[in-house]
C-alpha positions in Angstrom: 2.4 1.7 -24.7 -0.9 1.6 -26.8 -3.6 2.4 -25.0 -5.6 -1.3 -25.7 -2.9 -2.3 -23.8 -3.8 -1.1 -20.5 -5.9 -3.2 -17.8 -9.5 -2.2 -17.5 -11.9 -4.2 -15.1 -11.6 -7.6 -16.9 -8.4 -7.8 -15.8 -7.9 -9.8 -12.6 -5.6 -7.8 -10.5 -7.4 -4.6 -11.9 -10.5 -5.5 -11.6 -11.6 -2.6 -8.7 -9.1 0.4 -10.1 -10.3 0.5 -14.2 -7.0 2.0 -15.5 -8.0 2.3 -19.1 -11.3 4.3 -17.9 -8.9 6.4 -15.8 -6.7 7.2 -18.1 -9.1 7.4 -21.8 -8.8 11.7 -21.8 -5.2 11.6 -20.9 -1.9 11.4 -23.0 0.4 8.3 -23.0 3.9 8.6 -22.7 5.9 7.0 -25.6 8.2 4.5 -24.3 11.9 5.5 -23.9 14.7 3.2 -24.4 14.6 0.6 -21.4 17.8 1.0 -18.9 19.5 -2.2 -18.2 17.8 -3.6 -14.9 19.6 -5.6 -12.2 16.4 -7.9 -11.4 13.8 -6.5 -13.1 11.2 -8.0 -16.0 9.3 -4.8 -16.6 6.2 -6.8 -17.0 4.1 -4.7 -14.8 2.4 -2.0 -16.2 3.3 0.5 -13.6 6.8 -0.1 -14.6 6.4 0.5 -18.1 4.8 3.8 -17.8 7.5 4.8 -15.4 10.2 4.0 -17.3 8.7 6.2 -20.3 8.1 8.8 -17.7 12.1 8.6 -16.9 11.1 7.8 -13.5 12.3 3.9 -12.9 15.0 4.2 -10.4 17.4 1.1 -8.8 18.8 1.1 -5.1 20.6 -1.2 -3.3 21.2 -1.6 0.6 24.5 -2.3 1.8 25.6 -5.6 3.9 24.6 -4.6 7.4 23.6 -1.0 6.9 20.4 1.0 7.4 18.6 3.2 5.2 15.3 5.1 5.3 13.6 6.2 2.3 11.0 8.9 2.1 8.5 9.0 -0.8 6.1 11.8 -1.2 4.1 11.5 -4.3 2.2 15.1 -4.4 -0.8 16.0 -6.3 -0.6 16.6 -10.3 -2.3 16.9 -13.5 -2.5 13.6 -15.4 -0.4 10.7 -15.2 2.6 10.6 -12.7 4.3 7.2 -12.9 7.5 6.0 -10.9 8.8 2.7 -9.9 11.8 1.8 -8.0 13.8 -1.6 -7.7 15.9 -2.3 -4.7 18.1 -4.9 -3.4 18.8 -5.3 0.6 22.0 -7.2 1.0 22.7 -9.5 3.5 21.5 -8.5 7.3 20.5 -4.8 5.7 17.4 -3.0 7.0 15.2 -0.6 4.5 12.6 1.4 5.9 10.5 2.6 3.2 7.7 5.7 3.7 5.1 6.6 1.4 2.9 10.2 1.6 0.4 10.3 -0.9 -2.0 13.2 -1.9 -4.4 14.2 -4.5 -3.5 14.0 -8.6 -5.5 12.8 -11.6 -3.8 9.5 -12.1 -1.0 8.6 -9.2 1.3 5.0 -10.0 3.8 3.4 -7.7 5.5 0.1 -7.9 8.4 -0.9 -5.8 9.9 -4.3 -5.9 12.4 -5.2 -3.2 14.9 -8.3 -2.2 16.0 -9.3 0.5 18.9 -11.1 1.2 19.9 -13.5 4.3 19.1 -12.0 7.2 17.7 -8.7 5.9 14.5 -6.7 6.6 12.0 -4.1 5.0 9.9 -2.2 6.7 7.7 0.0 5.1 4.5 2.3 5.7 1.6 4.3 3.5 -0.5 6.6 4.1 -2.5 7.4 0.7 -5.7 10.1 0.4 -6.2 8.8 -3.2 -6.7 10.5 -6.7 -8.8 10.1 -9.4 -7.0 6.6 -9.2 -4.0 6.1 -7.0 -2.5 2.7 -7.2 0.6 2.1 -4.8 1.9 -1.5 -5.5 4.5 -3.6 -3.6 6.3 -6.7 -4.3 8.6 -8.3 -1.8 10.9 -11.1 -2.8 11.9 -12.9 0.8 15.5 -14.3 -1.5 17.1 -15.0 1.7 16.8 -16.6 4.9 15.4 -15.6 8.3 14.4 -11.8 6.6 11.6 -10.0 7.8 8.8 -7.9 6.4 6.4 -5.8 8.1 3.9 -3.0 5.8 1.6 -0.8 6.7 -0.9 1.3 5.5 -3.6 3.7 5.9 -6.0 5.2 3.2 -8.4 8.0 3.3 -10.7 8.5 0.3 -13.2 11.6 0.3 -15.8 11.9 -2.7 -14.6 11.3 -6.0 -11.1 9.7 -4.4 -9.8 6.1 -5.3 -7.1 4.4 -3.5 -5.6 0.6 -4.4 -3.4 -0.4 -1.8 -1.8 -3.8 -3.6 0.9 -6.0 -2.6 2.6 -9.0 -3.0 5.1 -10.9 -0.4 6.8 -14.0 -1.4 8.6 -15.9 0.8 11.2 -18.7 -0.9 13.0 -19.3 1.9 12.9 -21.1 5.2 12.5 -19.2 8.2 11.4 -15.7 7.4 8.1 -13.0 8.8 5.6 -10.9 7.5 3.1 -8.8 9.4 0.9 -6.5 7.3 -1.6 -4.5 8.9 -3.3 -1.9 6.6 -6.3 0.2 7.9 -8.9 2.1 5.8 -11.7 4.4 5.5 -14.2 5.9 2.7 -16.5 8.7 2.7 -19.7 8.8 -0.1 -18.2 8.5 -3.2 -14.6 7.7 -2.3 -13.3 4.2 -2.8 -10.6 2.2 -1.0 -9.3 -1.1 -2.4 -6.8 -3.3 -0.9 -5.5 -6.4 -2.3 -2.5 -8.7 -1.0 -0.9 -11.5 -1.6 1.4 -13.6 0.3 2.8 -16.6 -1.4 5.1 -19.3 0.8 7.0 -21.5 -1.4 8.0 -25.2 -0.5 11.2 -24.7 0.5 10.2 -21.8 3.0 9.6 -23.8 5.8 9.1 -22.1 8.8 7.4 -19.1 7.6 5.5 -16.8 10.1 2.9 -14.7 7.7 0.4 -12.4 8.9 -1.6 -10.7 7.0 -4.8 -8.3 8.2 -7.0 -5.3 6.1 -10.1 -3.8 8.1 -12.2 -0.9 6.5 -14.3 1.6 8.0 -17.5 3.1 5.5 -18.5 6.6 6.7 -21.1 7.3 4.8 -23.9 5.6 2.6 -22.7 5.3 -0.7 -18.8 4.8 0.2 -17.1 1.4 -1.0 -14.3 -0.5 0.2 -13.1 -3.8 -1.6 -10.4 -6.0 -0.4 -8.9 -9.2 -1.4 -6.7 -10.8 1.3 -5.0 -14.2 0.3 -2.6 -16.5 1.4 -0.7 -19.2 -1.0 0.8 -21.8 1.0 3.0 -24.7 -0.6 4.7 -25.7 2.7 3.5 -27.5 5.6 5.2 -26.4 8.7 4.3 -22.7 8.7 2.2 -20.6 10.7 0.5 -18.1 8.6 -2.8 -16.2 9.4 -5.2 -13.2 7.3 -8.1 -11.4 8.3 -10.6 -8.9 6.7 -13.2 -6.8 7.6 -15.2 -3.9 6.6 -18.5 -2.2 8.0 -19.5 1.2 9.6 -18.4 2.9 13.2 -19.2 0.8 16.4 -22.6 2.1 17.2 -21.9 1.3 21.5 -18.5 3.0 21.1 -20.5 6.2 19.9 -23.7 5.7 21.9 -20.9 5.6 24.9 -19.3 8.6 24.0 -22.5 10.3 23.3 -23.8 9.7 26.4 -20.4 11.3 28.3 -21.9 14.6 26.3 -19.1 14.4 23.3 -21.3 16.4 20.6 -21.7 13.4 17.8 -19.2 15.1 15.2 -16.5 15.0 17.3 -17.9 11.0 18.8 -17.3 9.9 15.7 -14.0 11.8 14.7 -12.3 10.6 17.7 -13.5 7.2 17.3 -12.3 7.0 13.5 -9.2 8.8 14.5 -8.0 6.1 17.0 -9.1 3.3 14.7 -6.3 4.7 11.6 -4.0 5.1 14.0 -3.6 1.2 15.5 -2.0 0.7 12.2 1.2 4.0 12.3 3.5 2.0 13.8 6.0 2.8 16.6 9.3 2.8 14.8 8.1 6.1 12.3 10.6 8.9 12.8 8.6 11.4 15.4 8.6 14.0 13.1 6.9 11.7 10.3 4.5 10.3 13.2 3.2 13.8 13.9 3.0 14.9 10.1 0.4 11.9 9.6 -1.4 12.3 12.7 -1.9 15.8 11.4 -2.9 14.6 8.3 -5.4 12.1 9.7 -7.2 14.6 11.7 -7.4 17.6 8.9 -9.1 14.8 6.8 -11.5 14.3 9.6 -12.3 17.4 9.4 -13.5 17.9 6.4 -10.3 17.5 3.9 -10.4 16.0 0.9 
């Protein structure tokens, strides 16, 4: 890949994580032979850069089995690239986990499919990098399937994380509930932006989509783009957004039950990340990012 070819700002679906910028001191990978894909255009630039990085992978889930994947995309110098494609066959369940920390330049595209009946499930919890982009597409290929993502990001000073995703529903009868939660410190950065698109034959979609942000500090931002696409007419389909600072009665409540004003506002940011872990995270997994959530607080990068 040249490097003209990368997306800066100008680009549309780029235009809060400046990949070009990100990546102008650091050495391309020349593109490898391209393995034969199942369902898969590499037209994404994530993709590319993973598959010259020997780090595309493809997965399928069995008819009426259940898997759970476990991603944990550590800190590193440069670029680390990796994509995966996978295919849930009819009434197959993937639960997909995502741990992200630190790096230079973090990339991660997964495309799923999901068959009649199937279901993905799948949840992030990303502290950023110089730029971390985590990306999702979800092809609903089948009817009555169910999606549900969620997300948390945490971005200190000098941390950028793009939460991105893209559900579309093609068929009647099928769910999505996205919840993804967010919060910045001065000179951290937290994008979200997703998608879902309901085609005209997927009647009877239920879609919900929702992103709220939390700025810490002066100086932190927080972009997100929520949008719905809606080419049927007897759906019920919902997004919301918002982003601003800590509830000022919450803390002035708190402060006045004598909780010193650190910890007010730790506790009060703690409990607002947390609405979006949800329930059905393996105990062990649960504990590892409540841990994680609170050594941010205090202080982590």
């Amino acid at each position: 890949m040249e490097r003209a070819e990368l997306p800066n700002r100008r680009v549309e679906a780029w235009k809060y994580s400046d990949l070009r910028a990100a990546l102008a001191n650091v050495a391309l990978p020349t593109e490898q032979q391209r393995p034969a894909l199942a369902w898969g255009k590499l037209d994404n630039v994530i993709e590319r850069l993973a598959v010259a990085q020997g780090a595309h992978a493809l997965g399928k889930v069995r008819a009426g089995e259940e898997e759970i994947l476990i991603d944990r995309i550590g800190a590193g110098a440069g670029l680390r690239a990796r994509s995966r494609e996978i295919q849930v066959l009819p009434g197959g369940k993937l639960t997909r986990i995502v741990l992200q920390t630190g790096g230079e330049v973090t990339l991660d595209v997964a495309r799923v499919s999901l068959s009649d009946g199937a279901a993905f499930r799948q949840f992030i919890i990303t502290e950023g990098a110089n730029l971390a982009r985590i990306e999702t597409h979800v092809d609903v290929e089948g009817a009555r399937s169910e999606v549900e993502l969620n997300g948390l990001y945490l971005c200190g000073e000098n941390r950028h994380a793009d939460l991105t995703s893209v559900v579309t529903h093609k068929t009647p009868g099928g769910k999505t509930k996205q919840l993804i939660k967010g919060v910045a410190r001065k000179g951290g950065r937290g994008v979200f932006q997703g998608k879902i698109v309901v085609e005209r034959g997927a009647q009877k979609t239920d879609a919900r989509q929702y992103h709220h942000g939390m700025l810490l500090e002066e100086g932190a931002e927080i972009f997100a783009r929520p949008e719905l696409m809606i080419h049927a007419d007897d759906v019920a389909c919902a997004h919301g957004n918002t982003a601003g600072g800590m509830d000022e009665n919450a803390l002035f409540y708190l402060r006045s039950r004598g909780v010193p004003d650190e910890e007010a506002r730790a506790l009060l940011t703690e409990a607002f990340l947390l609405e979006a872990v949800p329930g059905w995270l393996p105990v062990d997994v649960r504990s590892e990012i409540e841990g994680r959530v609170q050594a941010w607080l205090r202080g982590g990068a």
